[in-house]
N, C-alpha and C positions, 0 to 999 in steps of 0.2 A: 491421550488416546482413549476413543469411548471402548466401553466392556467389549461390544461387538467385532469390531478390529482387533482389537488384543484375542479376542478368543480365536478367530479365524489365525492368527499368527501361530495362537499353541498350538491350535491342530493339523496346521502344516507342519512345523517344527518337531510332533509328534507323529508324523506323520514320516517324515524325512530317518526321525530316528525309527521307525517301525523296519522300514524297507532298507536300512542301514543294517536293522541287527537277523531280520531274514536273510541277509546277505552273508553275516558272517555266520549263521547257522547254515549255509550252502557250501560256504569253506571249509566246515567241520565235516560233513557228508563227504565232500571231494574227495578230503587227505583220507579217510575210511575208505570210501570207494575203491582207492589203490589197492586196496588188504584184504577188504573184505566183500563177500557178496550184498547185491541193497537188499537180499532179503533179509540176512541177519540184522542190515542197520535198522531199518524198517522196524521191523519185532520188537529190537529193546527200545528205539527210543519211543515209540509208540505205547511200549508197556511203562516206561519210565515218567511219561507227561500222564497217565492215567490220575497218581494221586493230585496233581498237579489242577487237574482239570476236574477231578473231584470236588475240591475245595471252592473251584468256583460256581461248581454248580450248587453248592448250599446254601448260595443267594436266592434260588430260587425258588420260594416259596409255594410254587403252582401245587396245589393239592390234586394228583392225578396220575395214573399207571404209565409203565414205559411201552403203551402198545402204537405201534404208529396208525395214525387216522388215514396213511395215504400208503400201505404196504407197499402195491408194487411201486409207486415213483418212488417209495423210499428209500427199496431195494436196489433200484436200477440206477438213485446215487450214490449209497452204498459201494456198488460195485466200480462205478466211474471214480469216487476218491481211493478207493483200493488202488485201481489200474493207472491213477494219478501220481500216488508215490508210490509206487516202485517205480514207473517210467522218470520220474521226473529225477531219484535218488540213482539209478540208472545213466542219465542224461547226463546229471552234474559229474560223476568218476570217471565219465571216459570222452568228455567233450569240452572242449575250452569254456571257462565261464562264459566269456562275452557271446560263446556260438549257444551255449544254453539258455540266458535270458532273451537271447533272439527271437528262437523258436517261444519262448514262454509269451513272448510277448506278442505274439499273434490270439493269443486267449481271450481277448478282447471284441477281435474282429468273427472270430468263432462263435462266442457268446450272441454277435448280433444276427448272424446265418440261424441260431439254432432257435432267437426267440421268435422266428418265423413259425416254424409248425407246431413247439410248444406252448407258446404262449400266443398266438396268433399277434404276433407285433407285425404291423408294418414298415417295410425298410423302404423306402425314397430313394429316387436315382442318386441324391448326391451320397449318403450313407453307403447307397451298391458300394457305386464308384471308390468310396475311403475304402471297404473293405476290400473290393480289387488291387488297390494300389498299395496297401497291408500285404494282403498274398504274395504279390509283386516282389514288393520287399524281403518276402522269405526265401524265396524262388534267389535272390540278387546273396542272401546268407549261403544259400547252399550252395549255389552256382552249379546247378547240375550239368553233368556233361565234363564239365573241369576239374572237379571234385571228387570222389570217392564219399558214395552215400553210403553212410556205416548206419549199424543197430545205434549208436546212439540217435543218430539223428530221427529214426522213426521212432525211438525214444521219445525224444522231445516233442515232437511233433503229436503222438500220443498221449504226452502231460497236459499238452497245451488241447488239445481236444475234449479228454476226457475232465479233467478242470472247469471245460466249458460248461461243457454239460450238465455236472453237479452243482453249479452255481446258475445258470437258468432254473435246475430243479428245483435249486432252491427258493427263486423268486416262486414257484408254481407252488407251491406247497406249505412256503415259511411262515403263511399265514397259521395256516392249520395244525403245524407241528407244533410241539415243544422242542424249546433252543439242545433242551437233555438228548430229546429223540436224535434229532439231527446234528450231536456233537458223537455220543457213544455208541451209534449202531455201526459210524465209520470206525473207528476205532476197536472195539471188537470183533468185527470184519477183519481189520488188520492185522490185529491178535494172532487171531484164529487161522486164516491164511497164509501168515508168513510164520506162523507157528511151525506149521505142518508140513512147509517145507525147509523150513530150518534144518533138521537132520543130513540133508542130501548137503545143505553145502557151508555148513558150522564149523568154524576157527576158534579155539581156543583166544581170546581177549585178553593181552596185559592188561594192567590198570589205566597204563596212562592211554591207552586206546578204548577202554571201559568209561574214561574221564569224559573223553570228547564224546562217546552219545549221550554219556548225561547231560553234556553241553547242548547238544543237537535237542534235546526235549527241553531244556532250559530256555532256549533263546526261540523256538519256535512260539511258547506259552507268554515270554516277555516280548516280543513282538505282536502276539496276539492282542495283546493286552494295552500294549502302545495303539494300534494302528484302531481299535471301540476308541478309546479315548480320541484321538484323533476328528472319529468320524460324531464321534459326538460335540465337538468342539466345530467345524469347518463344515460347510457346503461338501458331498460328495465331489463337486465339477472340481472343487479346490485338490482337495487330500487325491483322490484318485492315480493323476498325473505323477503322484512324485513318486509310482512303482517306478520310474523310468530312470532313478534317481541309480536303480540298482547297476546298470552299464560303467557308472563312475567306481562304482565299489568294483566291479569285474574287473576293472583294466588295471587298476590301483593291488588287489589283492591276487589277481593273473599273475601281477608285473612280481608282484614282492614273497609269492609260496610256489609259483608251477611256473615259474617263466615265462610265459604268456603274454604274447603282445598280440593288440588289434589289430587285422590286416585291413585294408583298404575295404575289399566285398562286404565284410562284414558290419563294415564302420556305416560303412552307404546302405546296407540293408537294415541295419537298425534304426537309422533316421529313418527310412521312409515307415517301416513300421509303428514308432513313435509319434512320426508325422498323423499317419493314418488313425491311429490310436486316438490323439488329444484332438483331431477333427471330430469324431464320434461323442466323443465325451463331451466336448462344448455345445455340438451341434445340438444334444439331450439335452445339456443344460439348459438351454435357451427356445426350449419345448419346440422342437426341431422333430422330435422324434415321441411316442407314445406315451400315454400314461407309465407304461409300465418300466420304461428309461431301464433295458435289461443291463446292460454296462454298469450304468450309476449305480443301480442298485445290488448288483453282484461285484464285489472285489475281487478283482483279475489277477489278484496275487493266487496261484494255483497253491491246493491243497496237497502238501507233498505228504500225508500220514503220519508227518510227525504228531501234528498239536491242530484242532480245528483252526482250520483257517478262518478268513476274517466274516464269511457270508451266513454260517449258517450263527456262527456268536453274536449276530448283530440282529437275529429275527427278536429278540426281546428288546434291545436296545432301540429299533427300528422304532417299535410301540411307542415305548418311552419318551424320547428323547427327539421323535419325527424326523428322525435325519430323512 
């Protein structure tokens, strides 16, 4: 097997395990969610990956201040990954797994609407048409009308928007930033906000409930950290797809902690969204779509506050490594 091949296998296989161990960092959030409010989880795990994500930034040698060159988009992603984890640590405690990666996984199709007025992409009838049939699909999850649309669901729906957003800003900007700027301003943002209102709705924590947000910052940082490698190893069009990977962990970790099984609407609304998904995704790969390929180059794995997600840790690695 030449170098080439083998590398593209480890960073699918890295890839497979990135979106494996996000997954079980969304089980630990869950079983919290039952007990506690997401802002309290939010707070510590957020405060917990600080040193975590300290030590990675001492790789970076950039000699230069933490002022951002681009305040207000900084600010207005800033605010979008705030608004991202709590909606999305929200989402996961009061909605079936398989009904929250649903909604998450419209974050794709979102990203391609938004690189419209920000980053002046243009979208093609056939790309329209993926992201209508995306939407379609979400619309087939909720089943409105039949259903009872709950705060989770605007939840979700919320994570998956606001996700979007900070990950287009990121293409706009990741040039210009430092990977620090755009890793710590969300993060003490999240401090800071769920700091404040922590008081209003703070539960004393056993240990063995104190264990699992440690977990929740643990595995959001080793995930992080799989899925740069990953993308440094594999073609984006490759590594990408296997967010999709996380529906198998839902139905699997549904079935075995919360009893959860996939109903039929759901099942069918998440193929089409997937459907729609890995259209978009090859369709870029295969310069279908702009230079600026907003999909490939923003990881759709949405920024739940624990641990930077994978978009804004990849603006130096991008340099680097030309993914």
């Amino acid at each position: 097997m030449s170098s080439a091949p083998s590398s593209s296998l480890s960073g699918l296989l890295l890839g497979l395990a990135a979106f494996g161990v996000f997954a079980t960092h969304d089980i630990a959030v869950k079983a919290l969610g039952g007990s506690y409010a997401p802002f309290q989880i939010v707070f510590f795990s957020v405060l917990l990956g600080f040193p975590l994500v300290t030590v990675m930034l001492l790789r970076d040698a950039t000699t230069a201040n933490l002022r951002p060159n681009r305040p207000w988009w900084s600010g207005l992603r800033t605010a979008a990954v705030v608004i991202t984890g709590i909606s999305a640590f929200y989402a996961f405690s009061v909605l079936p797994l398989a009904q929250t990666y649903a909604l998450l996984f419209a974050t794709p199709l979102i990203i391609t609407l938004l690189a419209v007025p920000i980053l002046g992409e243009t979208v093609g009838w056939r790309r329209g048409m993926a992201v209508i049939v995306g939407l379609v699909g979400v619309l087939v999850v909720l089943q409105p009308g039949a259903t009872d649309f709950t705060l989770g669901h605007v939840a979700g729906l919320t994570a998956a928007g606001a996700g979007a957003l900070a990950s287009v800003i990121v293409r706009k900007i990741g040039r210009e930033e430092r990977s620090a700027v755009l890793m710590l301003y969300p993060m003490v943002a999240n401090v800071v906000v769920m700091g404040a209102l922590l008081p209003f709705f703070y539960k004393p924590m056993p240990l063995q409930d104190f264990g699992l947000v440690v977990l929740v910052a643990v595995f959001g940082f080793v995930a992080t950290l799989c899925l740069i490698g990953a993308y440094r190893r594999a073609d984006a069009a490759l590594v990408a797809p296997m967010q999709y990977s996380q529906i198998i962990w839902a139905a699997v970790y549904g079935w075995l902690f919360f009893d959860e099984a996939i109903n039929a609407s759901t099942l069918l609304g998440v193929g089409i969204i997937i459907a729609s998904g890995l259209y978009i995704v090859l369709r870029e790969a295969r310069g279908g779509g702009s230079a600026t390929t907003p999909v490939l180059r923003t990881r759709s794995r949405p920024e739940t506050g624990t641990a930077p997600r994978v978009s804004p840790m990849l603006t130096e690695a991008e340099k680097d490594a030309s993914l």
